[in-house]
N, C-alpha and C positions, 0 to 999 in steps of 0.2 A: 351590511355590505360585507360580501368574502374578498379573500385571495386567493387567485387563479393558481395550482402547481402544477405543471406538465413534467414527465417524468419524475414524481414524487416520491418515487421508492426508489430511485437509483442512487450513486454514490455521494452527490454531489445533494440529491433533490430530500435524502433522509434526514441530513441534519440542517437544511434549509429549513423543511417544515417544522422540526423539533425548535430551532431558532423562533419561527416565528407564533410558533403556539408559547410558546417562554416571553414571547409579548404580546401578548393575550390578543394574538390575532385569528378569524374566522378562516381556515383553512379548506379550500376544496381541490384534493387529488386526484388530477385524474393520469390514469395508466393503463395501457391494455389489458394486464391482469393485476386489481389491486391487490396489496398483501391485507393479510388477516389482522395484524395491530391496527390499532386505534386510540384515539386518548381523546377527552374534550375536547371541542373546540374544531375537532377534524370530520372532513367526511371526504368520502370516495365515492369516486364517479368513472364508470369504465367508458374508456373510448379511446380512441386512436388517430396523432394528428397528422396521421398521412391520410386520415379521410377528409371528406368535406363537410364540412360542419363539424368535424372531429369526428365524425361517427357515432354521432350522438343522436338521443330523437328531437323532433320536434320538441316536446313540452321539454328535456334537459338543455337544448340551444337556447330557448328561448329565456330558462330560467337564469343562463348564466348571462345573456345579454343585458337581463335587468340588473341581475344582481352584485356581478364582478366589479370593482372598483379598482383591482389592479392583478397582472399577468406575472408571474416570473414563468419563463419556457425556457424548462431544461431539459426535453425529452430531445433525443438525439442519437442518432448510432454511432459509437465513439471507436468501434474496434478496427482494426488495419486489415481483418480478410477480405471486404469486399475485391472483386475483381474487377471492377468498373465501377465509374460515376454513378452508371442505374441503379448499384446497388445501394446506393445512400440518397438516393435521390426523392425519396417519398415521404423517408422522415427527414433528412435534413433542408430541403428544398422546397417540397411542395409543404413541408409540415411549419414553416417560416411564413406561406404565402393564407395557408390553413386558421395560422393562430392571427397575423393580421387582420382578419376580416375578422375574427370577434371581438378584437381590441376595438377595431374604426367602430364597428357595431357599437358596443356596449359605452363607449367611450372610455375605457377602461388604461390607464398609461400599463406598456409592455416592457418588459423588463426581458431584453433577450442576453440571453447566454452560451456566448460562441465560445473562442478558442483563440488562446494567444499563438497559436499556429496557421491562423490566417495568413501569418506572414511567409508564410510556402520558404522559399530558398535564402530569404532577403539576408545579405551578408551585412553585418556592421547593429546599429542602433534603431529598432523599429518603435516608431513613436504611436499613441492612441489617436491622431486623427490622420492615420495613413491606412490605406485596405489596397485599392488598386492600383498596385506598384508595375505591373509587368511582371510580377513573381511567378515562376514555376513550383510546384507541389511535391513533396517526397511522398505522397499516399492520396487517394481515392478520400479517405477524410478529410484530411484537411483542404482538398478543396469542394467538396461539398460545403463547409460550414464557412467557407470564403463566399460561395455562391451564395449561401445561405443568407448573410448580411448583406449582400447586393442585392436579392431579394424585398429584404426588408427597407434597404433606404428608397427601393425603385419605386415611383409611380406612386399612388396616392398613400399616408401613412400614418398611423396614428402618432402620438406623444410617446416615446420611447429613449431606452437606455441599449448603449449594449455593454458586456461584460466580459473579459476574453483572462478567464484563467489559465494558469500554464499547469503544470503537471500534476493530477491533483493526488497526492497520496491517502489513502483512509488510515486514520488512527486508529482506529478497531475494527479492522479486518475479518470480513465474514468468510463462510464456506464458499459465495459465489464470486470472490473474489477469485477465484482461483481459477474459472476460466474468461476472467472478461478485462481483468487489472493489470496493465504490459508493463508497470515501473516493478512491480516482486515479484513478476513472472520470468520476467528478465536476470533479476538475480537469482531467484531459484535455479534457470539454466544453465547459469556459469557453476554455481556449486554442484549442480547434480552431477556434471560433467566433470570437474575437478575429482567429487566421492566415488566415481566411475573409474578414473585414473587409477586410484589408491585402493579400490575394490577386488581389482583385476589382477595386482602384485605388479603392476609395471613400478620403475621407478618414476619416483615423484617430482617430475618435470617444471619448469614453469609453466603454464599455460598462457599463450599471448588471444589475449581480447584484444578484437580491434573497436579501437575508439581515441579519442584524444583527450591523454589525460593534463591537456591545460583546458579544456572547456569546461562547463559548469551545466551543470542540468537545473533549470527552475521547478525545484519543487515545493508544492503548497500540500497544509493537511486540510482535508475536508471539511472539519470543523472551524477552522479561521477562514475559509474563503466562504463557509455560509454567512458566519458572521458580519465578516464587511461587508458582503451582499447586501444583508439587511440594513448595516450602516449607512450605504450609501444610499439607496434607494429611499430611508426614513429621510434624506435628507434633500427631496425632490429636485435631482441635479434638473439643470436646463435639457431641452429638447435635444438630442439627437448627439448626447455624449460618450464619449468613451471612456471608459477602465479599463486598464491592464492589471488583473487579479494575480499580478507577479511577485515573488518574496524581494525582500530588501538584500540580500545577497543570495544569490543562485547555491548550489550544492558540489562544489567542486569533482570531475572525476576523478582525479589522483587519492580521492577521499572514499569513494569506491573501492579502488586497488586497495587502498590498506585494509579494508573491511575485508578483503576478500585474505587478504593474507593473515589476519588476525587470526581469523576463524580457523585456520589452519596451521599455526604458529609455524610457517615458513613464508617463500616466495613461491606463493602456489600461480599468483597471475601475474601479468604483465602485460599493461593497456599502453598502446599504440598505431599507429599509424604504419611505422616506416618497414614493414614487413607483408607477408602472406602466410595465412594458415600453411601447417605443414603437417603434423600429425592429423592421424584420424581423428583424433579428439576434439583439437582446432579447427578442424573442417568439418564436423557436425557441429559444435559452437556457432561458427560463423552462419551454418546454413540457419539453425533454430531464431540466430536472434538480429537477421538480417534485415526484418522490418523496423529493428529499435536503431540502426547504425543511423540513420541522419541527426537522432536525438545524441550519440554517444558521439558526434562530432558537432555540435553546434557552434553556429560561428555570427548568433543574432543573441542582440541582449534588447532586454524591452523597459523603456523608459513607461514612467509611472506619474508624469507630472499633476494628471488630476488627482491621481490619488491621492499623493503625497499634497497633494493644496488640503483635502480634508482630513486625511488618518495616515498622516507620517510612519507612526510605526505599529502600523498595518502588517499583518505577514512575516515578523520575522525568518531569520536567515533555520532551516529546518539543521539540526547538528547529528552526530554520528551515534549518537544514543538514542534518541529521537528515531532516529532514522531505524536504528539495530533493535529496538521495541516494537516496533510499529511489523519491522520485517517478521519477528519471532513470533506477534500472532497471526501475522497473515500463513506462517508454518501449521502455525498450531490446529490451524481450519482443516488440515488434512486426516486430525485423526481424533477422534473421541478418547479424552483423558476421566472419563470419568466412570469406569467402569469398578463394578464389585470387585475386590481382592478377595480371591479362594484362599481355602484354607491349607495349601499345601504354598501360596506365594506368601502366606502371611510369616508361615512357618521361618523362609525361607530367609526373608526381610529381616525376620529378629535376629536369624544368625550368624546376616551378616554384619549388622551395626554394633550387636551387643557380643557377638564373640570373635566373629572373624576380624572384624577391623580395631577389635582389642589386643589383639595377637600385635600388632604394629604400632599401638602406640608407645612414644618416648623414643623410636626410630625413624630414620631419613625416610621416607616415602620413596623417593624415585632420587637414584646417583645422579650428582650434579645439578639437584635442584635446589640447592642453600637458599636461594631469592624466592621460595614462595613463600608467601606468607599469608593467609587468607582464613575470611570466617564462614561457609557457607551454610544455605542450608538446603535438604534434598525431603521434597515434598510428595509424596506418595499418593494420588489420588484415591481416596477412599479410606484408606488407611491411617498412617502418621507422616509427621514430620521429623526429620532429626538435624542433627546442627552439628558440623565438623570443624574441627579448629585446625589447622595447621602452620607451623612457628619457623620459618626459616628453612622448609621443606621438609619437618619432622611432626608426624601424628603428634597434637598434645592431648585432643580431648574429642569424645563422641559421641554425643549428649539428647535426649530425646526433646524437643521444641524448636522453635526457629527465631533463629539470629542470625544477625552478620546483615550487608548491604544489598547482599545480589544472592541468587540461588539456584534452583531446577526444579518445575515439575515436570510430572513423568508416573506414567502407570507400570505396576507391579513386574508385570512383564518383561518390559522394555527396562526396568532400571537392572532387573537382572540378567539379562543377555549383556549389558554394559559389563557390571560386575562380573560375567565371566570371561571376559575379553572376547566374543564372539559379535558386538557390536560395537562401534567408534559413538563418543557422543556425540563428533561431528553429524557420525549417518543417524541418529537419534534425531538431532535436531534439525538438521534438515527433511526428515520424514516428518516430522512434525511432531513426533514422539515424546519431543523433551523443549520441554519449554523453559524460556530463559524468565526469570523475575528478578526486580531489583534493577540494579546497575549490567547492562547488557554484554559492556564494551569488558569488566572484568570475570564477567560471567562464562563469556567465548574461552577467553585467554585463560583460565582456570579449565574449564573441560580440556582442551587443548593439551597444558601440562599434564593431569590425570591420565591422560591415552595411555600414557607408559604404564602407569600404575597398574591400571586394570588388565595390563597385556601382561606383564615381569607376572603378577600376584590374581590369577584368575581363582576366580571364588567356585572350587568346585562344593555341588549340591551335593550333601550330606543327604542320605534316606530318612525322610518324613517318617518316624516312628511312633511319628500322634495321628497320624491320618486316621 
């Protein structure tokens, strides 16, 4: 006997299936275009549940009727462009009413997985055996996948679970995250617009985000909501219960802001409410990430009590490293660090570690910076690594290998436009140029200090006379 996965290559449905092949279970994927992996244990079935029958033939209907034993359905359209309810209405609707008749068929228990934003506007404490409140929707999704679970209790039904995650973050962030993921799409917007600022030689303003920085955003990493997934489900809850797939303490936004100021060693933003955009900056801000404002004011916290009866600590509380890791490869997805180093960058690279930044050591780095103190190291894709010590804001040492807690990679290229002050590593790293390794939160705050460096002491190129 298999298990059924709808949406199996999606964000949520990839490390579901990786979960449950890890418990040596029969896995059958089906997706409108499966991907090219595979492992034991797995197989792929193309179809799509906004058809009838899934869009499946004959002999693949019938073979899952016999053979399914249990559903997880996480195929869904999750993004906020729709323009209407139709636009979500064939997978999250009709594709609910799609997958129940093979469950009732097969007898197979369903395991649906909605959205802790069923809860539309609901002010105050939304509990797991609450759905039809009178609630109004901030977006065309979330009430689809409200209808979606009305759906599924109405009218005849098989043995089922539902499952209602909150925000789900990926821990290892691909390339396609990058048009379909709204939580680090959302912060790439506020920085790209901030390095716009300081791009253009305006001065460096605060920028006010609107949002309420006492509210808390729930967010979960993909890999722990698959997990309990599989936890709960091994543990055949009773018929027709609910989960709040919510962390045990939300994500504060005021914890946002300071990220956002880190990154920038100033007061680059300013998250509130009690204002209106006013520069051009803040008002293409506000227009870009107008669909994310009901999240950046939330004012609904979701109780957990089935959970917390079986896996208390479930989900932990996601932290600002976590968070700044997780962000820095969803950056990274924008640009290929793994490219050949030529031989005139290679040239280029030696002269700077081993002569030009020997010129500086046993001197202050950058005036007024007595309080640095850091071991880093700066990883060259293809090339080397090297390892920089500095002691109280003074060059001690600049050493070929890698040490210290936190670091940078970064292609040939891009590390030398840094070095010659002609790029910020903020714009590095937010191009996705420069990636952060290690400890994230010291990693920012070190490039940060550096700006000055490489802007006072730009590394002009010396003529290649090995070429």
């Amino acid at each position: 006997m298999s298990i059924l996965v709808t949406g199996a290559s999606g964000i949520l449905g990839k490390p579901l299936v990786k979960e449950l092949l890890n418990r040596r279970q029969s896995i059958i994927g089906l997706c409108r275009t499966p991907p090219t992996w595979t492992e034991p244990g797995l197989r792929w079935l193309t179809g799509d549940v906004s058809k009838p029958h899934l869009g499946l033939s004959d002999n693949d209907w019938q073979m899952l009727t016999c053979e399914v034993l249990e559903i997880f359905h996480l195929a869904a359209r999750t993004d906020f462009k729709g323009r209407s309810l139709d636009d979500y209405r064939a997978i999250n609707i009709d594709g609910v009413s799609h997958i129940k008749e093979l469950a009732i068929t097969s007898g197979a228990w369903l395991h649906h997985v909605s959205t802790a934003f069923v809860c539309g506007d609901w002010t105050g404490e939304f509990r797991e055996d609450q759905l039809q409140e009178g609630q109004a929707f901030h977006n065309f999704y979330e009430e689809s996948k409200f209808l979606g679970e009305c759906t599924l209790r109405t009218g005849p039904t098989p043995k089922f679970t539902v499952y209602r995650p909150a925000i789900i973050l990926e821990r290892t962030p691909t390339a396609r995250s990058q048009s379909v993921f709204g939580p680090f799409v959302f912060l790439d917007g506020v920085f790209r617009i901030c390095l716009g600022v300081i791009k253009r030689g305006n001065v460096a303003d605060t920028l006010y985000v609107e949002g309420n920085p006492e509210s808390h955003l729930p967010f979960v990493f993909d890999d722990e909501v698959a997990r309990l997934l599989v936890d709960l489900a091994g543990q055949k809850p009773d018929h027709n219960t609910t989960f709040h797939l919510t962390p045990q303490t939300p994500f504060p936004n005021h914890l946002l802001e300071k990220i956002f100021n880190q990154a920038f060693g100033r007061k680059a933003v300013r998250m509130g409410n009690d204002s209106k955009p006013t520069s051009t900056a803040e008002r293409i801000l506000a227009k870009k990430t107008a669909k994310y404002r009901p999240y950046m004011n939330l004012a609904t916290t979701f109780a957990r009590t089935n959970v917390d009866a079986r896996f208390q600590a479930s989900l932990p509380a996601i932290d600002e490293t976590s968070l700044l890791t997780a962000f820095s490869l969803f950056l990274a997805t924008k640009k290929d660090l793994g490219r050949v180093v030529n031989h005139d960058d290679a040239f280029h690279l030696e002269q700077y570690f081993n002569h030009f930044l020997g010129q500086h050591i046993g001197q202050p780095l950058i005036k007024n910076l007595s309080s640095l103190s850091a071991c880093l190291h700066i990883r060259i894709s293809g090339h080397k690594t090297w390892t920089i010590t500095i002691d109280k804001g003074v060059l001690s040492r600049v050493a070929e290998g890698e040490l210290g807690t936190f670091g940078y990679k970064t292609d040939a290229s891009t590390f030398l436009q840094v070095a010659s002050g002609t790029l910020s590593p903020q714009q590095g790293f937010f191009k996705g140029a420069i990636q952060l390794t290690g400890n994230p939160k010291e990693a920012l705050r070190t490039a940060t200090a550096l700006e000055e460096f490489f802007r006072e002491y730009p590394y002009i190129q010396p003529e290649n006379n090995h070429a």
